[in-house]
Structure formats: structure tokens, C-alpha cells
Backbone as CSV, one residue per row, in Angstrom:
resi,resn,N_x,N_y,N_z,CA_x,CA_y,CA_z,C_x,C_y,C_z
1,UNK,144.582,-177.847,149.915,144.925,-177.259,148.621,146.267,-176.535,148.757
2,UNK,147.235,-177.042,147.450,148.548,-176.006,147.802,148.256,-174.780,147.595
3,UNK,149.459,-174.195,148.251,149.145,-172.530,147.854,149.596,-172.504,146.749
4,UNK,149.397,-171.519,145.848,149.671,-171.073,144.471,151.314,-170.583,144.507
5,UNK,151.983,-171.325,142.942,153.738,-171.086,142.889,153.653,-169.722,142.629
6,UNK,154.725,-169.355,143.014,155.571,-167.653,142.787,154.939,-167.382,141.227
7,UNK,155.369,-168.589,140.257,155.021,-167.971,138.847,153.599,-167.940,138.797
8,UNK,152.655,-168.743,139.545,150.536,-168.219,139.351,150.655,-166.901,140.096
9,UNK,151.317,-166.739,140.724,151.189,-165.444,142.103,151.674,-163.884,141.217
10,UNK,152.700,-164.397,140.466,153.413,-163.165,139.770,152.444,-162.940,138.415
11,UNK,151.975,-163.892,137.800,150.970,-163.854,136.730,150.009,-163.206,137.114
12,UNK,149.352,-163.344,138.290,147.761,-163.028,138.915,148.211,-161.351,139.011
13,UNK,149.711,-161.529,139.978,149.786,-159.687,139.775,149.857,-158.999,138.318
14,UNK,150.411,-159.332,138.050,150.898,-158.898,136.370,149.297,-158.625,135.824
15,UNK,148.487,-159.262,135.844,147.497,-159.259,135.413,146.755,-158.301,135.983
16,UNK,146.061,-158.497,137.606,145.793,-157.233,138.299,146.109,-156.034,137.921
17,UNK,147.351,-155.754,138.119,148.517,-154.235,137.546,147.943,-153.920,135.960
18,UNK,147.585,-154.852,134.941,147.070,-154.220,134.283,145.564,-153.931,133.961
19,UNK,144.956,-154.172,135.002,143.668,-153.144,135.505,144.028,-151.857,136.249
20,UNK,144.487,-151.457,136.785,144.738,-150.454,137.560,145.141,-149.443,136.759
21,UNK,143.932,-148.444,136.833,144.240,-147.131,136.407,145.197,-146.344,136.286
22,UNK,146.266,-145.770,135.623,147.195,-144.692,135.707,146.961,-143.218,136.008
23,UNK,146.597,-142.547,137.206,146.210,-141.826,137.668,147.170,-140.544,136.715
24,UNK,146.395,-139.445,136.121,146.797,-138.352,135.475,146.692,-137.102,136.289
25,UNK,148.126,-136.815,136.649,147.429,-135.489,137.749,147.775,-134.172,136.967
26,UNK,146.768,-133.760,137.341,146.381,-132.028,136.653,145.775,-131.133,137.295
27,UNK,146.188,-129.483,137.319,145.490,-129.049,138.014,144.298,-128.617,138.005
28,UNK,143.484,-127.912,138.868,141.994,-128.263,138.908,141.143,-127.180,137.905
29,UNK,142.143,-126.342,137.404,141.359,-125.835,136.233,141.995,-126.604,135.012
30,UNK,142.719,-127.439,134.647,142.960,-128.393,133.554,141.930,-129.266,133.416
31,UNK,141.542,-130.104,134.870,140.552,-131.052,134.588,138.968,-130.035,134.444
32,UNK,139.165,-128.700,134.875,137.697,-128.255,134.378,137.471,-128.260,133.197
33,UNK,138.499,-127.828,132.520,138.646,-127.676,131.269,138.384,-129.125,130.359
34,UNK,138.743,-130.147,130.438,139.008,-131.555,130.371,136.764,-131.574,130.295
35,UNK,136.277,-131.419,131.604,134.866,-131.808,131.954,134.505,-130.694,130.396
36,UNK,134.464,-129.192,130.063,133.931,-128.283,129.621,134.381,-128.633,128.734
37,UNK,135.032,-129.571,127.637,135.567,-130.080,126.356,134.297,-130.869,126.683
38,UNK,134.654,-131.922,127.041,133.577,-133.248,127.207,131.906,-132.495,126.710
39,UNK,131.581,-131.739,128.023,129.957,-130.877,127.765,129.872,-130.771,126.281
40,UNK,130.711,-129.782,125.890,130.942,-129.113,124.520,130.253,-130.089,123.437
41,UNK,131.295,-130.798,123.501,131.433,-132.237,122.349,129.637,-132.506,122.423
42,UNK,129.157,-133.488,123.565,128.262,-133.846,123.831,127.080,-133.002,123.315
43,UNK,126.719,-131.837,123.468,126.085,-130.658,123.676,126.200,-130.889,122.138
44,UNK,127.053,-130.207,121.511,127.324,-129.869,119.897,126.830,-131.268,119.224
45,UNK,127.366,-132.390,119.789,126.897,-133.718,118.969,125.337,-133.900,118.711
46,UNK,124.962,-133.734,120.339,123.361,-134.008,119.966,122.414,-132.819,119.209
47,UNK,122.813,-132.050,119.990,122.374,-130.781,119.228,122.145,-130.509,117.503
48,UNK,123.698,-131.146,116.865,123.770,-131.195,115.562,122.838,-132.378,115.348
49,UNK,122.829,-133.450,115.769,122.055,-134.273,115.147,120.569,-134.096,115.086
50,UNK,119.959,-133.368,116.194,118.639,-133.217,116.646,118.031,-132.242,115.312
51,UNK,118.778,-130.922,114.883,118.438,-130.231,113.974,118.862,-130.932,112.640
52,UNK,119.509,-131.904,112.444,119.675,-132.697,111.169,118.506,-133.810,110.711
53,UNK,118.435,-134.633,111.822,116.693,-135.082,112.280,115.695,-134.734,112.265
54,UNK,115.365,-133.351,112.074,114.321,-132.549,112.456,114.021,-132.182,110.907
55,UNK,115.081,-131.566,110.199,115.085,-131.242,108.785,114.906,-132.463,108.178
56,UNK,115.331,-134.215,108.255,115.449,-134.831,107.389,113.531,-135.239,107.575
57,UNK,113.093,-135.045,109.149,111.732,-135.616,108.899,110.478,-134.180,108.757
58,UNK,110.796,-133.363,108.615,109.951,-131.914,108.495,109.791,-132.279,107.089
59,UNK,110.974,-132.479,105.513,110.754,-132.542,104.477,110.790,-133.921,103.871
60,UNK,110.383,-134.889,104.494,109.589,-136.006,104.031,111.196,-137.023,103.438
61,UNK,111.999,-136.977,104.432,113.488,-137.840,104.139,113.970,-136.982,103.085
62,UNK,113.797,-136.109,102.507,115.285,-135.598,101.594,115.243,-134.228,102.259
63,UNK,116.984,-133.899,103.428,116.645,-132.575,103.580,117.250,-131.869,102.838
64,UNK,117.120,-130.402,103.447,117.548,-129.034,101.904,118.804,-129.241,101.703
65,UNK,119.713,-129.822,102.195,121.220,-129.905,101.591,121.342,-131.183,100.897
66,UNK,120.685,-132.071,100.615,120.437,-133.489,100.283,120.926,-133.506,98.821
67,UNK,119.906,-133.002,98.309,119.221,-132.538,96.835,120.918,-132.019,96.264
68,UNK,120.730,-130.953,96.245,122.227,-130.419,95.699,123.403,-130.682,95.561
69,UNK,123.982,-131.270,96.782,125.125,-131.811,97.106,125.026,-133.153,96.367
70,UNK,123.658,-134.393,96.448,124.278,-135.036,95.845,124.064,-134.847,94.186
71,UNK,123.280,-133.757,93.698,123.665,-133.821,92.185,125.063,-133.201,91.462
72,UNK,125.539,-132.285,92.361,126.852,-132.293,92.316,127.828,-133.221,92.178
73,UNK,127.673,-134.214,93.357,128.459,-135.272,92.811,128.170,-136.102,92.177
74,UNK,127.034,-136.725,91.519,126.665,-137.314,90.307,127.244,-137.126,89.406
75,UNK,127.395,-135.618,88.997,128.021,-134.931,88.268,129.954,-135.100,87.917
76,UNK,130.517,-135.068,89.290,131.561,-135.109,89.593,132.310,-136.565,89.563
77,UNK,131.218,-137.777,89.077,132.167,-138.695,89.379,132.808,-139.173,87.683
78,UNK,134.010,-139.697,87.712,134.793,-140.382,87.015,135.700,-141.561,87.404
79,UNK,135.997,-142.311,86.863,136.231,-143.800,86.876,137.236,-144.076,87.661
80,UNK,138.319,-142.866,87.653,139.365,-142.961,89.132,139.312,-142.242,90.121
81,UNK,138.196,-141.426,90.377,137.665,-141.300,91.751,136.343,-142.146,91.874
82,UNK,135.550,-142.844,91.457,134.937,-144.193,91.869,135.649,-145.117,91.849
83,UNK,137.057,-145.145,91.547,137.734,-146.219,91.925,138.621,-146.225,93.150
84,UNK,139.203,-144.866,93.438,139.028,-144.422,94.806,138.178,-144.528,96.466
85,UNK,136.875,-144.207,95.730,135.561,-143.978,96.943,135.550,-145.665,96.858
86,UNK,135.168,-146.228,95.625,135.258,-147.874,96.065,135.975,-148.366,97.571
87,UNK,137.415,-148.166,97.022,138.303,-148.849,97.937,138.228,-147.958,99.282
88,UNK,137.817,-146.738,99.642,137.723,-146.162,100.640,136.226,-146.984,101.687
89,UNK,135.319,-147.396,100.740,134.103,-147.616,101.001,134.734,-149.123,101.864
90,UNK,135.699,-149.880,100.803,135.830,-151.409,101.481,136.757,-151.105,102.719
91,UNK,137.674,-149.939,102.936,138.722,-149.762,103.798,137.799,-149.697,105.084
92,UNK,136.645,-148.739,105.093,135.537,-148.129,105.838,134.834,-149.084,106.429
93,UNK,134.633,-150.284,105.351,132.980,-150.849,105.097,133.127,-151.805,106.872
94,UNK,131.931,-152.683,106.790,131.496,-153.587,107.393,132.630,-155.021,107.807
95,UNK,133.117,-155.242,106.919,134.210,-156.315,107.152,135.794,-155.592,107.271
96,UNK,136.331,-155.096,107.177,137.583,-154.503,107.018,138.078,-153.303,108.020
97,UNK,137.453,-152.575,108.581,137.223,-151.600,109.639,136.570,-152.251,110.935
98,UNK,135.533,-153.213,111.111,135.544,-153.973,111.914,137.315,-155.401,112.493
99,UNK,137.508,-155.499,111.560,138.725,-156.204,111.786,139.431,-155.250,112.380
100,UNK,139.736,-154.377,111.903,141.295,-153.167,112.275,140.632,-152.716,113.530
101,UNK,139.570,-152.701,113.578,139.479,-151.911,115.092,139.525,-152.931,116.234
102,UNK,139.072,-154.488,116.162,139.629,-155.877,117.150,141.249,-155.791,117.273
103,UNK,142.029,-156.018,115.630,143.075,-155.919,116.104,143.903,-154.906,116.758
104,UNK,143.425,-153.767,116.507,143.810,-152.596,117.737,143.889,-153.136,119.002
105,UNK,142.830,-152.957,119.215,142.751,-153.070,120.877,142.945,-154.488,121.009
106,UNK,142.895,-155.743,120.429,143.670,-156.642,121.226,145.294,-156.251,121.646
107,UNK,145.756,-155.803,120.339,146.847,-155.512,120.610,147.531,-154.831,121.400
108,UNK,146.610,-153.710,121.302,146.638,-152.609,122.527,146.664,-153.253,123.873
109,UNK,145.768,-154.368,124.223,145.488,-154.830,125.545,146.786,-155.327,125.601
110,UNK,147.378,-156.331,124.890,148.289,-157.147,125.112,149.776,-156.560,125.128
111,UNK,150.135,-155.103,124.680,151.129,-154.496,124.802,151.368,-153.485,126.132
112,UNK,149.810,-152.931,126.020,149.638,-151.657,127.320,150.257,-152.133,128.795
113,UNK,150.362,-151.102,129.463,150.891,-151.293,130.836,149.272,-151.357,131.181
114,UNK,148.881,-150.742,130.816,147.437,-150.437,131.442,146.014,-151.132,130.927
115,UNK,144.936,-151.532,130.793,144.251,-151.949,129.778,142.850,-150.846,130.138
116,UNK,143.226,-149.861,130.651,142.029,-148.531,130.482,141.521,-148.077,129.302
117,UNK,142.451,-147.768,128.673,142.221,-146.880,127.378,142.190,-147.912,125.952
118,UNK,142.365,-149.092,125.759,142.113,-150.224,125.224,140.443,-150.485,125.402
119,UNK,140.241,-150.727,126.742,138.801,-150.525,126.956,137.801,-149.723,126.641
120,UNK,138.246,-148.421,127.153,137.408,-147.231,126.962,137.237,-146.923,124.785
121,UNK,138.412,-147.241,123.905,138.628,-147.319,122.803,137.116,-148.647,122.386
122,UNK,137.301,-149.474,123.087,135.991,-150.848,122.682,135.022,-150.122,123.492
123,UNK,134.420,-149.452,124.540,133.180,-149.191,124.885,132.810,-148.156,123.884
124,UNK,133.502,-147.041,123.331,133.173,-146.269,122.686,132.671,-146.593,121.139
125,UNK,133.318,-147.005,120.686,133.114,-147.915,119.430,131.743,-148.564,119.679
126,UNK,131.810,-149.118,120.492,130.696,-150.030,120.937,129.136,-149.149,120.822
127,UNK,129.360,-148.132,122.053,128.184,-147.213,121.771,127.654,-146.767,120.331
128,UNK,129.101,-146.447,119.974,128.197,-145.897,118.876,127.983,-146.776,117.857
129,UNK,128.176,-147.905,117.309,127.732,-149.014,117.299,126.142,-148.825,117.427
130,UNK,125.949,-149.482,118.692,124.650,-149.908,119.520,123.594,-148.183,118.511
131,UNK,123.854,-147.115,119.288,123.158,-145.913,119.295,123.096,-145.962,117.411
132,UNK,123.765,-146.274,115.939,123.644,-146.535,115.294,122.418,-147.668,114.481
133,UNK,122.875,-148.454,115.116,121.459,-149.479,114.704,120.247,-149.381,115.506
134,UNK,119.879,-148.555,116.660,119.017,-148.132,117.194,118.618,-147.302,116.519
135,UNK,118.950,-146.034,116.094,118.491,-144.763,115.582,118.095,-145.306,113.992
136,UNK,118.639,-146.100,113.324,118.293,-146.812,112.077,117.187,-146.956,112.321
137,UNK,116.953,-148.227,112.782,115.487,-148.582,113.063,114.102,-147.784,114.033
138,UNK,114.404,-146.745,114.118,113.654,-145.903,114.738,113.651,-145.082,113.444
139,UNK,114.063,-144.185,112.814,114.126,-143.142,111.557,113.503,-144.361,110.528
140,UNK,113.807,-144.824,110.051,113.376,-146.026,108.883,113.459,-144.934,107.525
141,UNK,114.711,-144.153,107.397,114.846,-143.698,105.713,115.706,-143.941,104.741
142,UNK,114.538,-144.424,104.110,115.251,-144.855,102.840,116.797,-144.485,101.932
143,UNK,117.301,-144.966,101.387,118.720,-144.374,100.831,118.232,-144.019,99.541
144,UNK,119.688,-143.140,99.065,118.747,-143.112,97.204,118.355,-143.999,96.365
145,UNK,118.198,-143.778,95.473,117.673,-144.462,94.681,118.631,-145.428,94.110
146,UNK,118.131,-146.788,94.068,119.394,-147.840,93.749,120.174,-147.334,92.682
147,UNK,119.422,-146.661,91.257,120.076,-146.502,89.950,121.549,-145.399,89.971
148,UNK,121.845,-145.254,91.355,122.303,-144.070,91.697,123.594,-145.310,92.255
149,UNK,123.717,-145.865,92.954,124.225,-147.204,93.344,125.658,-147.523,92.832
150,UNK,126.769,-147.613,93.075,127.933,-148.054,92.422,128.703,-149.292,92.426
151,UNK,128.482,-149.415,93.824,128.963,-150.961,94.214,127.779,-151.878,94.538
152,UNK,127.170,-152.445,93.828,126.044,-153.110,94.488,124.222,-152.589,94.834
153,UNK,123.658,-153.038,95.129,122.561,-152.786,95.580,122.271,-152.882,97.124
154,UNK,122.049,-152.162,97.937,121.745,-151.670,99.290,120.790,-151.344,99.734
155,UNK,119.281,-152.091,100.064,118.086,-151.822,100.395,117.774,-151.634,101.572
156,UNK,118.416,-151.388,102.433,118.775,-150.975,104.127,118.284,-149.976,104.113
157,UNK,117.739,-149.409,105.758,117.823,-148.071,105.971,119.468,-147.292,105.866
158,UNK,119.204,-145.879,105.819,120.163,-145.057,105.592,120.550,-144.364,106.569
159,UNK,119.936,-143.994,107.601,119.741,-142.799,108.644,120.391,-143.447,109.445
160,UNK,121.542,-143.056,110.793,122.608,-142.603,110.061,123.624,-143.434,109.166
161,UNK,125.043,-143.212,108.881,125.597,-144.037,108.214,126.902,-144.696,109.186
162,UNK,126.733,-146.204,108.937,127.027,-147.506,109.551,128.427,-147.019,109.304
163,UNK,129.321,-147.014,108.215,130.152,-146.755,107.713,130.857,-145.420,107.828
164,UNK,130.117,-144.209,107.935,130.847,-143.013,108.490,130.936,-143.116,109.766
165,UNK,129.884,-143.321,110.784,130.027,-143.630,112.259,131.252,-144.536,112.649
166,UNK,131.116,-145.765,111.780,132.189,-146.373,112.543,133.397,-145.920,112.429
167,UNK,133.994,-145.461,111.187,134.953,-144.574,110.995,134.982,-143.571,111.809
168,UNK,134.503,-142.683,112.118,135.071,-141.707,112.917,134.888,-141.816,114.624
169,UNK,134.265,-142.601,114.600,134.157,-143.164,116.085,135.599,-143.706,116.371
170,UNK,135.632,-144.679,115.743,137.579,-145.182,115.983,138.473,-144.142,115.485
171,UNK,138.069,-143.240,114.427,139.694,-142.333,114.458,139.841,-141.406,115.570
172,UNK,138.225,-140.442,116.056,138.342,-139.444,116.966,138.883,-140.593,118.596
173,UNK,138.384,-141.573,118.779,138.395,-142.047,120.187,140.031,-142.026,120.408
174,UNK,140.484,-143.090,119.257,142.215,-143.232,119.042,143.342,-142.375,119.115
175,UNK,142.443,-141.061,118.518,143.707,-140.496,118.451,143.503,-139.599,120.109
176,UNK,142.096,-139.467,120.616,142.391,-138.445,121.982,142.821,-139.626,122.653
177,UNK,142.474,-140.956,122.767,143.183,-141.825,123.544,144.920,-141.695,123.531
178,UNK,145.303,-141.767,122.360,146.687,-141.824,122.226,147.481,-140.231,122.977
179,UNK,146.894,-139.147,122.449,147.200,-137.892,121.804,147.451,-137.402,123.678
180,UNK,146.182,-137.556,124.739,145.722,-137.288,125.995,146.959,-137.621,126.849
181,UNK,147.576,-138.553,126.523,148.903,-139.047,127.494,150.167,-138.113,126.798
182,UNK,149.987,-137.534,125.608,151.206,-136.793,125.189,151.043,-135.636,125.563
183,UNK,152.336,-134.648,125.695,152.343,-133.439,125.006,152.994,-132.981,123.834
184,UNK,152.196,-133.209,123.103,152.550,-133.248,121.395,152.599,-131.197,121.073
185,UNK,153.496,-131.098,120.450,154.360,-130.211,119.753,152.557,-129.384,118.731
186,UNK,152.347,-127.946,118.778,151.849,-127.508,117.872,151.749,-128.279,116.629
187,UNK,153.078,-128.288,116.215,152.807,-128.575,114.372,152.389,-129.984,114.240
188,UNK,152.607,-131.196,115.617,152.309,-132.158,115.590,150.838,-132.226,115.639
189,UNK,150.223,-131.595,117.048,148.660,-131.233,117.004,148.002,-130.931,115.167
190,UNK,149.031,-129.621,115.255,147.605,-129.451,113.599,147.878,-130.795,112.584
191,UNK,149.216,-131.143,112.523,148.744,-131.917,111.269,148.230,-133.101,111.522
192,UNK,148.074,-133.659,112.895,147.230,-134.157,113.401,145.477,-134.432,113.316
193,UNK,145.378,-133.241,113.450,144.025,-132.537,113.125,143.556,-132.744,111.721
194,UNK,144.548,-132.062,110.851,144.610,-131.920,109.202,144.055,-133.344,108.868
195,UNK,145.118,-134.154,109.165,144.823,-136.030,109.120,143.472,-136.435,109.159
196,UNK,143.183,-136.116,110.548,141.853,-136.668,110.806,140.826,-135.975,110.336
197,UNK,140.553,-134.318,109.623,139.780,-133.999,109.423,139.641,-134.719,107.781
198,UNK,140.758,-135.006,107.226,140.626,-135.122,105.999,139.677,-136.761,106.082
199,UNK,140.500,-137.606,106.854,140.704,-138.973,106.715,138.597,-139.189,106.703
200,UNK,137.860,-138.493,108.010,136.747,-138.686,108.248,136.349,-137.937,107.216
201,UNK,136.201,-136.762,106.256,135.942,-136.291,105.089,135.828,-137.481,104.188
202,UNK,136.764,-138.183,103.792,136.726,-138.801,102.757,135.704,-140.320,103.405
203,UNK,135.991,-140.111,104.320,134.807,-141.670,104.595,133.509,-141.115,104.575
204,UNK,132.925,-139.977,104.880,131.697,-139.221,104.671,131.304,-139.154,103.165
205,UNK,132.561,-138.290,102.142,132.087,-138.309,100.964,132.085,-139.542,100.166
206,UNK,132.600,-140.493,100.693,132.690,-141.807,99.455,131.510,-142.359,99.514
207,UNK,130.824,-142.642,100.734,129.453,-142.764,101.127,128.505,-142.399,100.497
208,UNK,128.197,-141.119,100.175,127.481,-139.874,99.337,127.962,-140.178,97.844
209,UNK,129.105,-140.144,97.865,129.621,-140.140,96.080,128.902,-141.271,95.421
210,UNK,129.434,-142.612,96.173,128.702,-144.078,95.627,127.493,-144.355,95.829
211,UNK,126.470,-143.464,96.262,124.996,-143.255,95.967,124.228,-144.098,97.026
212,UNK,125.165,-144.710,97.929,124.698,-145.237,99.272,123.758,-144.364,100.611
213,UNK,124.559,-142.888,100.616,123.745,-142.218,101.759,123.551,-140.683,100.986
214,UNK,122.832,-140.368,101.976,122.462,-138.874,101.387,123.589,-137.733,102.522
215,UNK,123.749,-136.864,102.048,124.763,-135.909,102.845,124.221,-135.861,104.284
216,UNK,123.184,-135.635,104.809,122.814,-135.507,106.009,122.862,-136.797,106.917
217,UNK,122.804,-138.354,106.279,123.236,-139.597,106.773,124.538,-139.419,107.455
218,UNK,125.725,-138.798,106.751,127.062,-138.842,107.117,127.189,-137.670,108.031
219,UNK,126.671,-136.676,107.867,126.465,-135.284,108.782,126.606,-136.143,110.488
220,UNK,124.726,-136.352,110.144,124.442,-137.233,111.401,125.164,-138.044,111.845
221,UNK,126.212,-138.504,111.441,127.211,-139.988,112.083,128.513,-138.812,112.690
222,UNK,128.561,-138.053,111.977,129.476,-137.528,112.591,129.368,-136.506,113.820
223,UNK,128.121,-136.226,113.881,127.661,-135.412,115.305,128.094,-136.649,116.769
224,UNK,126.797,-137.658,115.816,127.042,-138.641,116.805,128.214,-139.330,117.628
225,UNK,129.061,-139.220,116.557,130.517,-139.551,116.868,131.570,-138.456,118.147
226,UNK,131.187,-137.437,117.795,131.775,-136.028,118.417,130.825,-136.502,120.004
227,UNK,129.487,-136.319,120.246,128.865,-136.588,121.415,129.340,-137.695,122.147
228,UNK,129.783,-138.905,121.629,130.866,-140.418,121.686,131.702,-139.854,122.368
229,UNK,132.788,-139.079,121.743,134.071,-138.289,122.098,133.752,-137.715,123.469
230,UNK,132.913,-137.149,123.450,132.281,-136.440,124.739,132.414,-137.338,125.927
231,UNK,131.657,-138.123,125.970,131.339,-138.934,126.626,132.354,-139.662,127.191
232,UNK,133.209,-139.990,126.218,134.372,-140.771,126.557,135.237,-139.642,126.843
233,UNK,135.581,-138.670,127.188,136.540,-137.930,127.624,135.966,-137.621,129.199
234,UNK,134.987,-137.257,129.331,134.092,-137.251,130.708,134.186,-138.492,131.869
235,UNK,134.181,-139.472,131.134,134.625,-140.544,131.613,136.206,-140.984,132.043
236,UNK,136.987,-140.583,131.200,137.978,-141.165,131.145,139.171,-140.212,132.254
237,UNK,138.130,-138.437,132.034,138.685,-137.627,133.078,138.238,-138.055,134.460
238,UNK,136.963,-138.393,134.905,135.998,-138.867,136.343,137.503,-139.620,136.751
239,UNK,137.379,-140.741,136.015,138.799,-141.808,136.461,140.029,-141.494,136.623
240,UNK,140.357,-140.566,136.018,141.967,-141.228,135.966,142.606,-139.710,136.019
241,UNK,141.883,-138.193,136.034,142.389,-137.041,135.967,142.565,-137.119,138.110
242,UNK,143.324,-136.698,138.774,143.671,-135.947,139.978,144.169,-134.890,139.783
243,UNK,143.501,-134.276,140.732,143.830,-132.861,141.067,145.745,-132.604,141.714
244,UNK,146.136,-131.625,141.229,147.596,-131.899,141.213,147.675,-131.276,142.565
245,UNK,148.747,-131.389,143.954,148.281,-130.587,144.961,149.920,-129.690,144.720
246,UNK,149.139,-128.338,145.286,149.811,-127.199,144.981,151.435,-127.645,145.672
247,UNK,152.626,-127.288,145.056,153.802,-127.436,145.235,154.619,-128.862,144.765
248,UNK,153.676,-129.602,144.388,153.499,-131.142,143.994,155.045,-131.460,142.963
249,UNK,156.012,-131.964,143.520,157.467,-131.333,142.969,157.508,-132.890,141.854
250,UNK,156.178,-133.788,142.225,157.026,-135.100,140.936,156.080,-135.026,139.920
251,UNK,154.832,-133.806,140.056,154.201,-134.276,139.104,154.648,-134.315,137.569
252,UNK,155.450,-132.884,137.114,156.154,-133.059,136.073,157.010,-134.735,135.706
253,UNK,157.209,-135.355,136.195,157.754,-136.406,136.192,156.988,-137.489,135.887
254,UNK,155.649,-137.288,136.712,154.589,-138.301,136.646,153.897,-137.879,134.865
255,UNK,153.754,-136.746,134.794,153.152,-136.754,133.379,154.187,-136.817,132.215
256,UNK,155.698,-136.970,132.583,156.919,-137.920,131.544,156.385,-139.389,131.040
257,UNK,156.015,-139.888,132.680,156.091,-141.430,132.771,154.662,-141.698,131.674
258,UNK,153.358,-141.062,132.280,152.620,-141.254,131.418,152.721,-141.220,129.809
259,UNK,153.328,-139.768,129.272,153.983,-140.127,127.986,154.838,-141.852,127.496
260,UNK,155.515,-142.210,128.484,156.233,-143.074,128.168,154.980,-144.789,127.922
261,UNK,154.125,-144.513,128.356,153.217,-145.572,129.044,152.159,-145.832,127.521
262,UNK,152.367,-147.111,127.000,151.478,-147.670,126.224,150.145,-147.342,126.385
């Protein structure tokens, strides 16, 4: 058998090289800090969901914030904010948010130096995914009442919501994926923040508004999502955070390059 040409040999590396981790060095109270974010998240995610669970099955599927909130917005809707929550619902939904999040990360794979955080972006998604249609079919509660309904009829379980989960599962993973290799500027951080708090707001309330989930459906997706975050930051520190060693004169340099790094 011949040996393999320079160009299979340089391909095979090229390829290799983009498995290989980009080692992030920090010092060893950064990465504690890094693990004690992760706990946090995790801790707060399940936690919130466990007491959201607990209330939705103590009062027989409608819990005490259920009721109110959504007659409020019953109340509140008009023809160009249901024409709004519509298109937020299809931006969100099942076909259209599933697309944008493949073409991400293919793209991501196929541009990155690295294909870590491309990955870790699809396992996360993924989980919560999976932990979504599991917890569905384990809860089995009903959504409101169809007459309540805007786009269609939806006889599915409700518990949690397919559509807020997946949404904020891909905005929170994306942006600490992206955000983790920078050092982004204060005013960049908050309006950062601002963005995403709004962006997952409005995929929670369009949900609720168009008579699909009850407030505590979207609650619950979003705990779940935060515990996701967790998880994937815990992970992503195990790998790829090193401890910086004291006097370490390139690390400033090394965490440039990372900025620079797809």
C-alpha cells in the first residue's frame, strides 16, 4: 500500500488540529470561580424547577401564578401584538429555530480553528432537547384550553415549553460560548445581557400570550435552560480552563490569541 500524499497527510492534520482543545489559562481562583458559576446555575435551575413542579402538581396543573397572568393577557391582546407573538412563535417554533441552530454550528464547525465549542453548543441544545421531551411525558399537563388558542389547535402536553427551552438553550449556550473567549467591555456585557434578557422574555411571553402554555410551562424551560448553562460551563471549564503558573509572562498573550480564535 502507498503511503499517503503530502495533500491526505496535511488534510488528516488539518482535521486532527481541529479537535484539539484550545487550552484557556487562568488563575486558580478564576477557574474556581468559573466551577462556583457552573454549581450556581445548576443548583438555581433545578431548584427553580423542582418548586415550579411541585406547585403545578400540589394544585391539580394550574399553579397560583397561572390563573392571573394569563387573564391578564387575554385581556392585553390586540391584532398587532398577536401579530407580533405570531411571528415570534414561528421565529421560536419547531421548524425555524431548529434550522438556525444546524446552521450555526455547521458553520461554526466549518469556520472554527477549533470544533470544541461548536460541539459543546450541539450537546447542550441537545440535552435540553432530550430532558424536554422526557419531563413532557412524565408530567402529562394539559395546555389551556384550545378556545384560548391563536394559531391553530395544539393538543400536546404543555409541561415544559418545547419552544421557550429551545430558545433559550441556544441564546444562553451562544452567547457564554462566544462571550467566554472575550474580554468584552462593561457596556458591551450589559447590553449584552439587556439583549438576551429581553430576546428570552419575549419567546416566554408569546407562548403564554397565544394561549399555547401556561406561565409556569415557560418559567420551567427557563430554569431548565440556566441548569444546561451550568453544566456546560463545568464542562467546558474541566477541559479547556489551566491553571496559569505564577510569573507566566505569555499568558496575557495566550488569552489575545484566544480572543482572536473562531
Amino acid at each position: 500500500m502507498s503511503a499517503p500524499s503530502n495533500t491526505t497527510r496535511d488534510r488528516l492534520r488539518a482535521l486532527h488540529e481541529k479537535f484539539i482543545v484550545q487550552d484557556r489559562w487562568r488563575t486558580a481562583r478564576e477557574r474556581t470561580t468559573l466551577y462556583l458559576m457552573a454549581v450556581a446555575l445548576v443548583v438555581i435551575g433545578v431548584a427553580g424547577f423542582l418548586v415550579i413542579l411541585a406547585d403545578v402538581v400540589q394544585r391539580d396543573d394550574v399553579a397560583s401564578i397561572d390563573s392571573p397572568v394569563n387573564a391578564w393577557l387575554m385581556q392585553s391582546r390586540t391584532g398587532t401584538v398577536t401579530a407580533i407573538m405570531i411571528g415570534l412563535a414561528i421565529g421560536f417554533g419547531p421548524v425555524a429555530l431548529p434550522v438556525v441552530i444546524l446552521a450555526t454550528i455547521v458553520l461554526w464547525s466549518y469556520l472554527a480553528k477549533h470544533l470544541w465549542r461548536p460541539l459543546l453548543l450541539a450537546l447542550g441544545t441537545l440535552t435540553g432537547l432530550v430532558l424536554v421531551q422526557v419531563i413532557t411525558r412524565l408530567v402529562e399537563r394539559t395546555r389551556p384550553p384550545v378556545d384560548l388558542m391563536l394559531f391553530g389547535v395544539d393538543t400536546t402536553y404543555s409541561f415544559p415549553s418545547g419552544h421557550v427551552s429551545g430558545a433559550t438553550n441556544f441564546l444562553l449556550l451562544l452567547t457564554y460560548l462566544i462571550y467566554s473567549r472575550r474580554a468584552a467591555r462593561r457596556r458591551v456585557a450589559v447590553l449584552v445581557g439587556v439583549i438576551l434578557v429581553v430576546a428570552i422574555g419575549l419567546a416566554a411571553i408569546s407562548r403564554v400570550y397565544l394561549g399555547y402554555h401556561w406561565p409556569t410551562d415557560a418559567l420551567a424551560s427557563v430554569c431548565l435552560a440556566l441548569a444546561v448553562l451550568g453544566g456546560v460551563i463545568a464542562l467546558d471549564t474541566w477541559r479547556t480552563v489551566r491553571v496559569r503558573p505564577s510569573g507566566r509572562d505569555d499568558a496575557a498573550g495566550t488569552d489575545r490569541r484566544e480572543a482572536t480564535a473562531a
